[in-house]
N, CA, C and O atoms as a MOPAC input file, in Angstrom:
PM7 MOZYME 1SCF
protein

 N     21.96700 1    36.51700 1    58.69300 1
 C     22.05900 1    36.02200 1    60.04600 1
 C     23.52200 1    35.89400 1    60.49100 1
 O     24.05600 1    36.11600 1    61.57800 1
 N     24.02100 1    35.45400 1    59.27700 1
 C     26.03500 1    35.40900 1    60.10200 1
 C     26.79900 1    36.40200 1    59.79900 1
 O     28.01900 1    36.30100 1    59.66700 1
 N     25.89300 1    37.84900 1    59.61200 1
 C     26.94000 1    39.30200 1    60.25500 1
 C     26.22600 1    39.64600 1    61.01400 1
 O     26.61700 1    40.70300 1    61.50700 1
 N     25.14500 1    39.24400 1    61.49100 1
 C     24.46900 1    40.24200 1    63.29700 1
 C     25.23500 1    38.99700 1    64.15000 1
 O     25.70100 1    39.44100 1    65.20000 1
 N     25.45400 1    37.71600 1    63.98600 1
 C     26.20100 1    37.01400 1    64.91400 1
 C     27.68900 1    37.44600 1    65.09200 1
 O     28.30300 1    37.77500 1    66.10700 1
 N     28.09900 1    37.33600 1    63.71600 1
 C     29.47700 1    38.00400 1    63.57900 1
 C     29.53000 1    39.71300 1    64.49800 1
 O     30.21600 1    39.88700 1    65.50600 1
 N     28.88500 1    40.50900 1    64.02700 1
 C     28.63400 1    41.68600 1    64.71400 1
 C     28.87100 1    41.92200 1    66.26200 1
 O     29.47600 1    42.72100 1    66.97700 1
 N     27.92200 1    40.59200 1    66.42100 1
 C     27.46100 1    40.70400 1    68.10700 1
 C     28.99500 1    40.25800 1    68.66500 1
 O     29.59500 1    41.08800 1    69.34900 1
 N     29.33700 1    39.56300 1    68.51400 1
 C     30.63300 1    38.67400 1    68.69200 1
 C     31.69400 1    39.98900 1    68.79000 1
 O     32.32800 1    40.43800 1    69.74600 1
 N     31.62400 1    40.30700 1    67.70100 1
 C     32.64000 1    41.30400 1    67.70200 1
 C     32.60000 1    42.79800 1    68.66800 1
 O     33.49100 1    43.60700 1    68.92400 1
 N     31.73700 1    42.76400 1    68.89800 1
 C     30.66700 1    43.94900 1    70.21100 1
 C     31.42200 1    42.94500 1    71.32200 1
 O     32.45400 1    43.27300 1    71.90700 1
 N     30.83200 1    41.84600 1    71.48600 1
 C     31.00900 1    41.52000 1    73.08700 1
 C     32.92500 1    41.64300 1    73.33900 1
 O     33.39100 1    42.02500 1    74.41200 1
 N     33.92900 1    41.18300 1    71.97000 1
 C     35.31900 1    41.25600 1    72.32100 1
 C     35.62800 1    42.63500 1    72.42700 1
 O     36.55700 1    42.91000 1    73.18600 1
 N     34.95700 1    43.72500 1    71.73500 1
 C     35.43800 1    44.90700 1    72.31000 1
 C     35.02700 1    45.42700 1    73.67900 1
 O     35.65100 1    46.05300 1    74.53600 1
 N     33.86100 1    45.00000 1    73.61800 1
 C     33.72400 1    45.59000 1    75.27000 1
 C     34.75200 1    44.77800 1    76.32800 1
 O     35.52800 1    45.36100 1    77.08500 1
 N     34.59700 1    43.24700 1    76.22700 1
 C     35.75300 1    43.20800 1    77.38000 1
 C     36.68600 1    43.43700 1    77.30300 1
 O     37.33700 1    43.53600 1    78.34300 1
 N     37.31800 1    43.65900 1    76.02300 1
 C     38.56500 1    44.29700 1    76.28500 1
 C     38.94300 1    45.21000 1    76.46900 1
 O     40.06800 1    45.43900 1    76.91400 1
 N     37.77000 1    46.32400 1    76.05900 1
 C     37.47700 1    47.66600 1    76.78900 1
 C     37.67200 1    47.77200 1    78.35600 1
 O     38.26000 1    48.60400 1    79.04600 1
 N     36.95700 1    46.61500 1    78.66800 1
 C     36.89700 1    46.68000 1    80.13600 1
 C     38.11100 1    45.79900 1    80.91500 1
 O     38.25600 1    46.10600 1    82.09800 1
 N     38.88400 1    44.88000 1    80.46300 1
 C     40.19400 1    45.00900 1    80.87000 1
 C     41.22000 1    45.87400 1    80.99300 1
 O     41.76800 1    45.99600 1    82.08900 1
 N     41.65800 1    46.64600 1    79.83100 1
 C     42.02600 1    47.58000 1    80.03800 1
 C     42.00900 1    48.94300 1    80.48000 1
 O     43.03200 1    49.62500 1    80.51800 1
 N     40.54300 1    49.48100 1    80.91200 1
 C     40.34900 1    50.20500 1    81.66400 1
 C     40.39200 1    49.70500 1    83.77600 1
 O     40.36800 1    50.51400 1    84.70300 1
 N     40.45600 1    48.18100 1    83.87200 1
 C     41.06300 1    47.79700 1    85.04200 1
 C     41.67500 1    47.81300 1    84.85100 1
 O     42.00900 1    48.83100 1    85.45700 1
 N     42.81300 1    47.40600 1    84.19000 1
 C     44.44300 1    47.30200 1    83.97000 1
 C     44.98200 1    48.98300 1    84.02900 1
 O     46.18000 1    49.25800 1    84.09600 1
 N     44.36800 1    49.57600 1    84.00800 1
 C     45.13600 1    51.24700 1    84.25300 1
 C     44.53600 1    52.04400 1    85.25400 1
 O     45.13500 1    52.98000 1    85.78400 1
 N     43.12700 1    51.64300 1    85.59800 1
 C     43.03100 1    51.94600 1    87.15400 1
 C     43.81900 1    51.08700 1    88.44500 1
 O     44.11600 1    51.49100 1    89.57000 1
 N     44.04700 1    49.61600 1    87.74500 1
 C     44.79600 1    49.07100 1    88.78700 1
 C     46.23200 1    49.95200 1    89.02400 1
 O     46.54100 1    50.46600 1    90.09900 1
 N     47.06800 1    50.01100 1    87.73300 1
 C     48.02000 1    50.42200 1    87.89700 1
 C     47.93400 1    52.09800 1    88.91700 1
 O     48.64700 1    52.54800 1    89.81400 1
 N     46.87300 1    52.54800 1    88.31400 1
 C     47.00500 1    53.89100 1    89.08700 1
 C     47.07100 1    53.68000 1    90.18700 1
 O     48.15600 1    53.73200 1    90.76700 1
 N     46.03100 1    53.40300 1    90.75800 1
 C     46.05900 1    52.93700 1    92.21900 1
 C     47.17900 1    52.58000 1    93.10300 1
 O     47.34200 1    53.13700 1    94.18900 1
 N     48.13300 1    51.44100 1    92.54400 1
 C     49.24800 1    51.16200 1    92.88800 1
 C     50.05900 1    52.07900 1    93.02600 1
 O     50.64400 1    52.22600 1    94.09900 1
 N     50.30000 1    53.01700 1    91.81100 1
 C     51.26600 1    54.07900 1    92.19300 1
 C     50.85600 1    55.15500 1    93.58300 1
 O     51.44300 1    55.61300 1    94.56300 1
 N     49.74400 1    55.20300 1    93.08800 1
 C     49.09500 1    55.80300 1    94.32200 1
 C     48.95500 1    55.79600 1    95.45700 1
 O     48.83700 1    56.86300 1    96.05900 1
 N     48.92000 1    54.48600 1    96.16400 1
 C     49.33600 1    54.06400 1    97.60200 1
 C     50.90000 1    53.90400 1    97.65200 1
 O     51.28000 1    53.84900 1    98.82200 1
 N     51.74300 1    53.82800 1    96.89500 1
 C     52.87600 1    53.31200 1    97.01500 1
 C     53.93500 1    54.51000 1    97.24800 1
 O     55.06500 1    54.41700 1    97.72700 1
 N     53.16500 1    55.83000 1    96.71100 1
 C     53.73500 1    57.29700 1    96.82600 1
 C     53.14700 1    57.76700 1    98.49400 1
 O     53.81100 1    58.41600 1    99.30300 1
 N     52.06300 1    57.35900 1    98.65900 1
 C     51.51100 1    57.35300 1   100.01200 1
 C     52.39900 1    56.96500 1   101.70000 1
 O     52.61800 1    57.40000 1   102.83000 1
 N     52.64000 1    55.81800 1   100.75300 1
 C     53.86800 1    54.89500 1   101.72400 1
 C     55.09600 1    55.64800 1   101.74200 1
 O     55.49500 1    55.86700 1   102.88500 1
 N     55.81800 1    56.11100 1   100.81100 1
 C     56.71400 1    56.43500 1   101.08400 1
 C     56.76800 1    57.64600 1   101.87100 1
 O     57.61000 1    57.72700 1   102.76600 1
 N     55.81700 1    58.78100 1   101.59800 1
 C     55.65400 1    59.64900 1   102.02900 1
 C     55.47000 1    59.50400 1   103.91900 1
 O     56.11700 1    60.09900 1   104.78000 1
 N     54.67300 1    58.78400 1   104.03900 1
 C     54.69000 1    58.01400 1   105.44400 1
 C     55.47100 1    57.85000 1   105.75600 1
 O     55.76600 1    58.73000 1   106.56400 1
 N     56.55300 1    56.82900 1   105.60400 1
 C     57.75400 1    56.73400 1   106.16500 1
 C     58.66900 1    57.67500 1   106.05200 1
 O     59.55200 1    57.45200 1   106.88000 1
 N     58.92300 1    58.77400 1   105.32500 1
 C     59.21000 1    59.85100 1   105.84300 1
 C     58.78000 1    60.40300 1   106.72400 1
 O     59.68600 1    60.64800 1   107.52000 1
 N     57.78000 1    60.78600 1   107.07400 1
 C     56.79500 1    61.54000 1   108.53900 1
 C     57.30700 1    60.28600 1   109.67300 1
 O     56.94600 1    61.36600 1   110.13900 1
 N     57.56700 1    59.64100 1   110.20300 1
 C     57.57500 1    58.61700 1   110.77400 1
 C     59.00400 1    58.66400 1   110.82200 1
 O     59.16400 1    58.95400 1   112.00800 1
 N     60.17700 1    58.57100 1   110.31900 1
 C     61.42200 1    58.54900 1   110.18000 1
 C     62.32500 1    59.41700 1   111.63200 1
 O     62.74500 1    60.54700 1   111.38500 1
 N     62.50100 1    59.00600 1   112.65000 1
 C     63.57000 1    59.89000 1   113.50500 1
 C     64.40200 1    60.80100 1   112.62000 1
 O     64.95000 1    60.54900 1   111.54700 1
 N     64.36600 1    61.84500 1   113.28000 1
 C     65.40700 1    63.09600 1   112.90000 1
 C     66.22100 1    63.53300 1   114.00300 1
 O     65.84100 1    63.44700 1   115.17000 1
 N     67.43900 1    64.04500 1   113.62300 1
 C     68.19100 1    64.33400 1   114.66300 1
 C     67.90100 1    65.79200 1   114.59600 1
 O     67.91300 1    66.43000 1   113.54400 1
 N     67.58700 1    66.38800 1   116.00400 1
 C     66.75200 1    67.71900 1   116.63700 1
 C     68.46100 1    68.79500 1   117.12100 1
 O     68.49100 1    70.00300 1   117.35500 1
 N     69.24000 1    68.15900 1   117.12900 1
 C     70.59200 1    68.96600 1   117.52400 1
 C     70.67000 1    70.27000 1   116.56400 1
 O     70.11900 1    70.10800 1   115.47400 1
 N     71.14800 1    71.28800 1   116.74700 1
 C     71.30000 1    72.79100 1   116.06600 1
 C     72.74600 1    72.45500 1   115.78600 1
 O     73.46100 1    71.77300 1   116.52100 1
 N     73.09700 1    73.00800 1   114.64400 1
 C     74.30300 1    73.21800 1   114.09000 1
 C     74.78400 1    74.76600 1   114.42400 1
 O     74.34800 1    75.64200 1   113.67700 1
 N     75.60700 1    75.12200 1   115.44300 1
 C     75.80800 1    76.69400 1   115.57500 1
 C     76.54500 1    77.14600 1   114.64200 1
 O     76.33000 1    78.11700 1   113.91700 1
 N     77.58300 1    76.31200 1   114.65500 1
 C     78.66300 1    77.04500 1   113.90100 1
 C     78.06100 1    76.97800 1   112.12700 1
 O     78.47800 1    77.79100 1   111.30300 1
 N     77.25300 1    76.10600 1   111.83700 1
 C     76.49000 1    77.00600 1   110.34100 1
 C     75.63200 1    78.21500 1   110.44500 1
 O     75.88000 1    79.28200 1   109.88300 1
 N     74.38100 1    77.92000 1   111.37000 1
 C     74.21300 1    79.30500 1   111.91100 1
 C     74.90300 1    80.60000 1   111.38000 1
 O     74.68300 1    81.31900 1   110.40500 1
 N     76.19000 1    80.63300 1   112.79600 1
 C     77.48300 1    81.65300 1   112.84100 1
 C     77.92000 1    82.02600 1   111.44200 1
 O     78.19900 1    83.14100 1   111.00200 1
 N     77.91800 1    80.61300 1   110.71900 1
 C     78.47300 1    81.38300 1   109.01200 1
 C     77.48200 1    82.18300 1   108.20800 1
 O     77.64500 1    83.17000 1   107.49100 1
 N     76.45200 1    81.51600 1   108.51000 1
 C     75.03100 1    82.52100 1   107.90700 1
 C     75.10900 1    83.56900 1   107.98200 1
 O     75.16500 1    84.33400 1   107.02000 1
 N     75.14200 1    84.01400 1   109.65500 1
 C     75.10300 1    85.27100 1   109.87900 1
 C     76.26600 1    86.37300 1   109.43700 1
 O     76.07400 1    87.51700 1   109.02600 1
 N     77.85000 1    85.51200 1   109.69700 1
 C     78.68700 1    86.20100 1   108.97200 1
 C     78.29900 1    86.60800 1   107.69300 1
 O     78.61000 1    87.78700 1   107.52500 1
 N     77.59100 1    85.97400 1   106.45100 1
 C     77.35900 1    86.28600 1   105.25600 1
 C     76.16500 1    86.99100 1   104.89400 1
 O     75.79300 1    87.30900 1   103.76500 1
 N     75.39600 1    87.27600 1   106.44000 1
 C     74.45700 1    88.64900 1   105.96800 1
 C     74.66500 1    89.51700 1   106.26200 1
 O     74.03300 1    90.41900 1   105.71200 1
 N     75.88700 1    89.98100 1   107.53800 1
 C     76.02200 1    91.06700 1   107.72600 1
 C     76.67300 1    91.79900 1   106.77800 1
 O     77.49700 1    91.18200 1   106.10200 1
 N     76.47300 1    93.24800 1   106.50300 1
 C     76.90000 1    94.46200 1   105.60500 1
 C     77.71400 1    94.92200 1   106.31200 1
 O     77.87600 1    94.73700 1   107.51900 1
 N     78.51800 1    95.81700 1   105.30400 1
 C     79.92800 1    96.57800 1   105.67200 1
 C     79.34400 1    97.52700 1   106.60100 1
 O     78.12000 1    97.62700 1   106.68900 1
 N     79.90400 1    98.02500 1   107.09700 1
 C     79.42000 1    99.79500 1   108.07900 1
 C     79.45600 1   100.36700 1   107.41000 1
 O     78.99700 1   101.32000 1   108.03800 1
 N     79.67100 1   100.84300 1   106.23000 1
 C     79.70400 1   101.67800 1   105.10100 1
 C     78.43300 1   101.47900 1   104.11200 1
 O     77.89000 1   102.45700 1   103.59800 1
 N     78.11700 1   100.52200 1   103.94300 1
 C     77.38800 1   100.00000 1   102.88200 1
 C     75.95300 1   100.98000 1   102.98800 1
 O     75.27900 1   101.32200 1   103.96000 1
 N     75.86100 1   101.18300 1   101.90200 1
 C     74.27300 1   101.88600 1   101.92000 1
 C     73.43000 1   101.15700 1   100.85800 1
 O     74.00000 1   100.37500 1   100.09700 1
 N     72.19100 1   101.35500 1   100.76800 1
 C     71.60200 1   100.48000 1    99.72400 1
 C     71.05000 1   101.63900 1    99.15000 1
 O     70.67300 1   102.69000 1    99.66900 1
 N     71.08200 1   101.07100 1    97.42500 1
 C     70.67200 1   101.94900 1    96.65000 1
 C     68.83300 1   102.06900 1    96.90900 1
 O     68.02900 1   101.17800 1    97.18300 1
 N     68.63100 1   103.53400 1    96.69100 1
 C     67.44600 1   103.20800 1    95.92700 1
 C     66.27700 1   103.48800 1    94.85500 1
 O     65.74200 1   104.56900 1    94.60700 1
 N     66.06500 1   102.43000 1    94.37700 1
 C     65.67500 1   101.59900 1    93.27300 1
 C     64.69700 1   103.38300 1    92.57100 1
 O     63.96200 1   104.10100 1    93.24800 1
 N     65.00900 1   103.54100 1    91.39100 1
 C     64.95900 1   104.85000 1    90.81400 1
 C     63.09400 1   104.38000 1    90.03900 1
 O     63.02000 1   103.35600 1    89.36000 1
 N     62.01600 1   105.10500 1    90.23300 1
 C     60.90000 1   104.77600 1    89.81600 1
 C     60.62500 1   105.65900 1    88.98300 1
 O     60.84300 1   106.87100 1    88.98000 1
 N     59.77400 1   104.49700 1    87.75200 1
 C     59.90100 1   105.71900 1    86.22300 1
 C     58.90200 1   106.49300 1    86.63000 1
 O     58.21500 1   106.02500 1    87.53800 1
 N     58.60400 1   107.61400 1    86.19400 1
 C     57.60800 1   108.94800 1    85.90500 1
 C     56.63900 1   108.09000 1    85.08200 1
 O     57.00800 1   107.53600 1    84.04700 1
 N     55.35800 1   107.98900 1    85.57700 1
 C     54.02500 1   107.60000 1    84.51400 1
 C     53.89400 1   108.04900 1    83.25500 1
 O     53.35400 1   109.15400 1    83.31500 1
 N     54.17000 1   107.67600 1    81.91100 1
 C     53.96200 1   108.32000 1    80.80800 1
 C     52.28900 1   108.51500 1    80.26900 1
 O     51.47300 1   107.65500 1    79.93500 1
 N     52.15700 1   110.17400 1    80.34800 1
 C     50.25700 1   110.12700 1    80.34700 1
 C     49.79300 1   110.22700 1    78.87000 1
 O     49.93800 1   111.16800 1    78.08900 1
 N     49.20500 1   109.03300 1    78.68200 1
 C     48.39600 1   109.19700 1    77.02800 1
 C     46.98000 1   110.11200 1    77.47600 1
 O     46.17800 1   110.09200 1    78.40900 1
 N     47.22700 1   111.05500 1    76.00600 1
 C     46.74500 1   112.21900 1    75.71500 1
 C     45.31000 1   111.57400 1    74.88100 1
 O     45.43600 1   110.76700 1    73.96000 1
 N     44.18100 1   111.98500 1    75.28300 1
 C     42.70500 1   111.45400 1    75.73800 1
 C     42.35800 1   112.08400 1    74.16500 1
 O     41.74200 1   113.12400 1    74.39500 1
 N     42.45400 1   111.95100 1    73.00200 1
 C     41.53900 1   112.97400 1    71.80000 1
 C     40.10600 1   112.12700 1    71.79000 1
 O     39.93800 1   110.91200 1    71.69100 1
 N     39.23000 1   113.09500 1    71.91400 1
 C     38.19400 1   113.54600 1    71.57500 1
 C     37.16700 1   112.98400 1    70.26100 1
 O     36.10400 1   113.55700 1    70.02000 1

């Protein structure tokens, strides 16, 4: 009779503590979870300044244009090597 009491006893402390700690790490999830939410929000929500920067622009474009000379290579494609089918 005092190891099915012992037993039982020992059943009921694992389960709640089973079940604390499975709240204790959904709580935590959760938390992170709205709290990444929030921030993300207040980004979307945050004023931005809408003004154009030209003169970065202007440098962009200086640094894509090509010489007048410049030609682009092109890119040399191998010949298919054909395996021979035996029979």
């Amino acid at each position: 009779m005092n190891k099915i009491k012992l037993s039982k006893y020992l059943l009921l402390v694992v389960s709640l503590t089973l079940t604390a700690t499975l709240v204790v790490v959904i709580q935590n999830s959760y938390n992170k979870l709205i709290s990444a939410q929030n921030i993300v929000d207040r980004q979307l929500t945050a004023p931005f300044d809408p003004t154009i920067k030209t003169e970065v622009l202007d440098r962009i474009d200086s640094l894509l244009e090509a010489p007048s000379d410049f030609v682009a290579p092109i890119p040399a494609i191998p010949t298919p090597i054909l395996t021979p089918i035996i029979p």
